[in-house]
C-alpha positions as CSV (number, residue, x, y, z in Angstrom):
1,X,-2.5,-28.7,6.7
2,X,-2.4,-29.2,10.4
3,X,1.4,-28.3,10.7
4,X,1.0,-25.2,8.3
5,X,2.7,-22.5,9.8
6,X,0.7,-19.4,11.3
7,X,0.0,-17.4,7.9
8,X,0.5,-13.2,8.6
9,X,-0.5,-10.6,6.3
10,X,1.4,-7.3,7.7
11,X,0.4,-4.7,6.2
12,X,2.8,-1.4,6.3
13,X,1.2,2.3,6.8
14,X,2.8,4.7,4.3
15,X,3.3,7.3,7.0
16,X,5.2,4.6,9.0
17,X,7.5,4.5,6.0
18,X,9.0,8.1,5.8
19,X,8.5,11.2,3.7
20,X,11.2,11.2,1.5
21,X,13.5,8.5,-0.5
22,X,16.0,8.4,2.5
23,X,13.6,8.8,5.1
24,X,11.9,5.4,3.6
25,X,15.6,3.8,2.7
26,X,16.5,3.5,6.7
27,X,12.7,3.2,7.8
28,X,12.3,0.0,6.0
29,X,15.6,-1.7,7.2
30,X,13.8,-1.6,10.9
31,X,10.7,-2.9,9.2
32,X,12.6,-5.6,7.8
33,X,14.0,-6.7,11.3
34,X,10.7,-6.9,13.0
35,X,9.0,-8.7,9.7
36,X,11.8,-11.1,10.2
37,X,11.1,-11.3,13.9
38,X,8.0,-13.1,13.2
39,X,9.7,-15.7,10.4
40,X,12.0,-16.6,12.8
41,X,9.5,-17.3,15.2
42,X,7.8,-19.5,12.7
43,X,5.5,-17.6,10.6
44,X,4.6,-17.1,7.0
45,X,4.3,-13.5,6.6
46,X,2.7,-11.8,3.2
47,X,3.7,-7.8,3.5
48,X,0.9,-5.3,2.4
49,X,1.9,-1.4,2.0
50,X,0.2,2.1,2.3
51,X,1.4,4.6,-0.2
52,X,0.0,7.8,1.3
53,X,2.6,10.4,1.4
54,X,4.7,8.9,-1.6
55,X,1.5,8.7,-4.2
56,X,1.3,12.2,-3.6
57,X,4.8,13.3,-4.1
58,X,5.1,11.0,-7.2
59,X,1.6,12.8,-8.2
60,X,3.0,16.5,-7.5
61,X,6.0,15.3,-9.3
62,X,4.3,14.7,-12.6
63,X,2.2,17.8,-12.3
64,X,5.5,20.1,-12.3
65,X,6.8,17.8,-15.6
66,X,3.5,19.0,-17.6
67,X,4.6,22.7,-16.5
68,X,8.0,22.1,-17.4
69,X,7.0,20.3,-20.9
70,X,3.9,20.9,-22.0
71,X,4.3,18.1,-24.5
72,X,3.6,15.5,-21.6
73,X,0.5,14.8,-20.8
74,X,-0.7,14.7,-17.1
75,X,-0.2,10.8,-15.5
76,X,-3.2,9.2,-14.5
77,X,-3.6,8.7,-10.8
78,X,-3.2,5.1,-11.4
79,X,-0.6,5.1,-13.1
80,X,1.2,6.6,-10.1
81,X,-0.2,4.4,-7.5
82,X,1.7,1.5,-10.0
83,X,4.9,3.9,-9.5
84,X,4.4,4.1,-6.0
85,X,4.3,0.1,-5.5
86,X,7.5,-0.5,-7.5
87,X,9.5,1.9,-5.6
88,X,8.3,1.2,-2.4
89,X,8.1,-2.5,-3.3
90,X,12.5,-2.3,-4.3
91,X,13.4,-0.9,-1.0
92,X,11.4,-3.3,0.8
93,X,12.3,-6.5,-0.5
94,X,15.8,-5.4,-0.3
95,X,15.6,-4.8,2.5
96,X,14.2,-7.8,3.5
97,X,16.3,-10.2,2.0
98,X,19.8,-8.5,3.1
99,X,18.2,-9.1,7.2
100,X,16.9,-12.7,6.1
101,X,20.6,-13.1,4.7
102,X,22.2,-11.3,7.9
103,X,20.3,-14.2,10.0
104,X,21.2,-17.1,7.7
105,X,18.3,-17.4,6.0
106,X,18.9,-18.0,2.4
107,X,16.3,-20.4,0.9
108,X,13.6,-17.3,1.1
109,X,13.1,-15.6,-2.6
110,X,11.6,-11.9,-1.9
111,X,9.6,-10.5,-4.3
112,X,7.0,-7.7,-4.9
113,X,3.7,-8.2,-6.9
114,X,2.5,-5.4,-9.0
115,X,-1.2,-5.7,-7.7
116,X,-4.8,-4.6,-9.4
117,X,-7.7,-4.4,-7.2
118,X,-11.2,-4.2,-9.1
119,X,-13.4,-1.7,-7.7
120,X,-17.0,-1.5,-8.8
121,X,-17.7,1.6,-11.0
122,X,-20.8,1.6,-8.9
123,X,-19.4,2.5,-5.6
124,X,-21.3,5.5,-3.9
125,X,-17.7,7.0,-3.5
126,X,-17.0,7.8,-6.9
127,X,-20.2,9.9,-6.3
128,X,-18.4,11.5,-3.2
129,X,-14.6,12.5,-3.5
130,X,-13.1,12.8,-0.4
131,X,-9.5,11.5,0.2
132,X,-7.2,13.9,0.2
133,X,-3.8,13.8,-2.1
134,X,-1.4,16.2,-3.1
135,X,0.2,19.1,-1.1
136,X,-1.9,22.0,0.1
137,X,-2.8,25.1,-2.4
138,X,-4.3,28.6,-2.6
139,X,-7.3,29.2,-3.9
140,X,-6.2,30.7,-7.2
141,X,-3.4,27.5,-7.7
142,X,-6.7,25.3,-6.6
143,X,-9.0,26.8,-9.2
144,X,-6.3,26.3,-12.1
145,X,-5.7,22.9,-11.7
146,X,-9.4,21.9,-11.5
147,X,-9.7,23.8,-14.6
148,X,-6.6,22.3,-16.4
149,X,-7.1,18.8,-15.3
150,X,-10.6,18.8,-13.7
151,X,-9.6,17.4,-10.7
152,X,-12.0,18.1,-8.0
153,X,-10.2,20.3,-5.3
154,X,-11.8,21.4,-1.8
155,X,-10.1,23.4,1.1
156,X,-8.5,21.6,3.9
157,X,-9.1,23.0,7.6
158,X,-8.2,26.5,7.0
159,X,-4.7,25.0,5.5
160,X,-5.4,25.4,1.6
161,X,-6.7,23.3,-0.8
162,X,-6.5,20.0,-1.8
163,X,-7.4,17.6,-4.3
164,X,-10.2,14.6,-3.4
165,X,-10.7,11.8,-4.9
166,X,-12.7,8.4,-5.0
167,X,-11.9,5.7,-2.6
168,X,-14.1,2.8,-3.3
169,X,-13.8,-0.3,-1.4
170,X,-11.9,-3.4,-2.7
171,X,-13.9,-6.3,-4.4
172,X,-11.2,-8.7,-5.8
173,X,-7.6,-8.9,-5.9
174,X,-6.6,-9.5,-9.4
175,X,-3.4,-11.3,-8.9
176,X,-4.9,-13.3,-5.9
177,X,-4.0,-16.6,-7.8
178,X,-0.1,-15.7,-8.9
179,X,0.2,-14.5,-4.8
180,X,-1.3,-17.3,-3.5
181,X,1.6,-19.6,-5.3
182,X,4.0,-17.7,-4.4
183,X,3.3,-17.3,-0.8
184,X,2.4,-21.2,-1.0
185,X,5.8,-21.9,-2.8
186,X,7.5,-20.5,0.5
187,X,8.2,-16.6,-1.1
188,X,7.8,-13.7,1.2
189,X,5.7,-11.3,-0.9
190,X,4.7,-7.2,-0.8
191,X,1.4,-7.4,-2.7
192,X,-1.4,-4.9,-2.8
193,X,0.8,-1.7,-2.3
194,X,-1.3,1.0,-1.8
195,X,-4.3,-0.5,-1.4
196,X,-3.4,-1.7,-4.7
197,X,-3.7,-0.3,-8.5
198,X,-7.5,0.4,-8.7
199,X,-9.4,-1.4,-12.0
200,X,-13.0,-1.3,-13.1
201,X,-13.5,-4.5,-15.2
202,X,-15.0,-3.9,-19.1
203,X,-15.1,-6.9,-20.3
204,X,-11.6,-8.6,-20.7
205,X,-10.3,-4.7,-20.3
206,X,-9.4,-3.7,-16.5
207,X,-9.6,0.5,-17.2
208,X,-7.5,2.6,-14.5
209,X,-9.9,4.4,-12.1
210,X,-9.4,8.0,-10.3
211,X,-9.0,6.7,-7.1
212,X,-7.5,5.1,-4.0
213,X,-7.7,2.0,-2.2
214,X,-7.4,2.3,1.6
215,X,-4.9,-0.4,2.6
216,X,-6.7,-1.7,5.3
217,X,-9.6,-2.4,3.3
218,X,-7.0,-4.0,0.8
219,X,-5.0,-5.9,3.3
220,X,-8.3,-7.7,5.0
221,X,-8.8,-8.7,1.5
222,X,-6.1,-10.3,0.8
223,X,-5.4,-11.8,4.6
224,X,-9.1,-13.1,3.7
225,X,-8.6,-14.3,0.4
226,X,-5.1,-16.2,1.9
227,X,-7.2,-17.7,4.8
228,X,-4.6,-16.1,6.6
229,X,-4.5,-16.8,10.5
230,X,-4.1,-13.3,11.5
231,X,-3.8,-9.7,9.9
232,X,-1.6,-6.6,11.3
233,X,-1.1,-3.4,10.8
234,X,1.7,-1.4,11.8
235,X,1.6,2.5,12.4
236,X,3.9,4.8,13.5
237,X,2.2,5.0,16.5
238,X,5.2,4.9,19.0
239,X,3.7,2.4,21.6
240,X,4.1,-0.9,22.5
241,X,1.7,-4.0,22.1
242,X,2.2,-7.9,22.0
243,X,1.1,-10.1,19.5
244,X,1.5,-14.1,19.3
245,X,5.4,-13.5,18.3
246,X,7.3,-11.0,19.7
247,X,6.9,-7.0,20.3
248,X,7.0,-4.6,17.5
249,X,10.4,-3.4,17.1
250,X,11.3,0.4,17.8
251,X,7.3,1.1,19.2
252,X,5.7,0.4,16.2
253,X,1.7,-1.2,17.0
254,X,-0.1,-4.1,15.9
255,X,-3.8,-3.1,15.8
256,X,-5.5,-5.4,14.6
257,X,-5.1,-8.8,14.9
258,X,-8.0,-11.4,13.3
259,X,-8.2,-15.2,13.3
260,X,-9.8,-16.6,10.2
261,X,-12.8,-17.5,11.6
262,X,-13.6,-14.4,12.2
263,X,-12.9,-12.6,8.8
């Protein structure tokens, strides 16, 4: 143990990684470069994602399939978080391997862990909805929907409504054990995209909640359960900041970095 290299989680804001399918195509090839940065400077980085703006577009987009056939029924919020962690999850660890490849690495397998996180059906938030998801609406499209689908809607800032929902705080990683042998094995792993897939536990059932994980609360979790050395996020804050390895490519900020005594 005492020549283990520095452990990372980096964990990926969804705004950092673009709007749109192209948008998130060429924003993770300069993610891969500065993830990379850090392997090639001897660290064992686990990769954590947000899932902010693509959750929602996935979400809108199975809205308008119900209107188009109202045979389908509407997806479960979950079950688009789990959409939003394999797409996002593909175009990262390709991404990733083609700039380990481009700098002779090639005894690194990449791979992306569909992740549940069990929340507890307890927490106060599923008593207060207040995460916003979804694009903006009048108040006439706002009251249909929360009819239709009782999703809870409220208006945003004078810009239309949205719909809220739960976002209760992680209490254990369900997949901790498969991650933990990959990342010991010597894999670079995505895990707990979007905060990950949130679970309440009935008995040997995990049931899909209404909700959303924040990914910071997420990524902690899993730097902790890891005993990673040090956890950072990136933003697309464009500003510089040093960490133990070298800057953040293209602007992009580490803010916060932890040592595992401290988690």
């Amino acid at each position: 143990m005492m020549n283990r290299k520095k452990r990372i989680v980096i964990a990926l804001g969804g705004n950092a990684l673009g709007n749109t399918l192209p948008e998130q195509m060429e924003a993770v090839k300069t993610t891969a470069k500065a993830i990379v940065d850090l392997i090639e400077e001897g660290c064992e980085v686990v990769v954590a994602h947000g899932n902010g703006p693509q959750v929602g577009m996935i979400n809108n987009a199975m809205i308008a399939l119900t209107h188009e056939d109202t045979a389908q029924p509407n997806t479960p919020l979950y079950v688009c978080v789990a959409m939003s962690q394999a797409y996002i999850g593909y175009d990262l660890q390709n991404a990733l391997r083609e700039e380990l490849l481009n700098r002779g690495i090639s005894d690194m397998p990449v791979a992306t862990m569909i992740t549940q996180v069990r929340v507890d059906e307890n927490d106060p938030a599923f008593q207060a909805p207040s995460k916003p998801i979804g694009k903006f609406m009048t108040a006439e499209q706002a009251e249909e929907v929360s009819k239709k689908y009782n999703y809870i809607m409220k208006e945003d800032a004078g810009r239309g409504y949205r719909r809220v929902v739960a976002s209760p705080k992680p209490a254990e990683i369900v997949e901790i054990g498969t991650i933990r042998t990959m990342v010991d094995a010597g894999n670079l792993v995505i895990a707990c995209g979007g905060g990950g897939i949130p679970v309440i536990r009935q008995g040997n059932h995990l049931k899909g909640a209404s909700a959303v994980i924040d990914k910071d609360f997420a990524s902690c979790l899993l730097a902790k359960e890891l005993e990673a050395d040090s956890l950072i996020i990136l933003t697309a804050v464009k500003r510089w900041l040093s960490t133990s390895a070298k800057k953040m490519r293209n602007g992009w900020i580490g803010c916060l970095w932890r040592k595992r005594k401290h988690m």
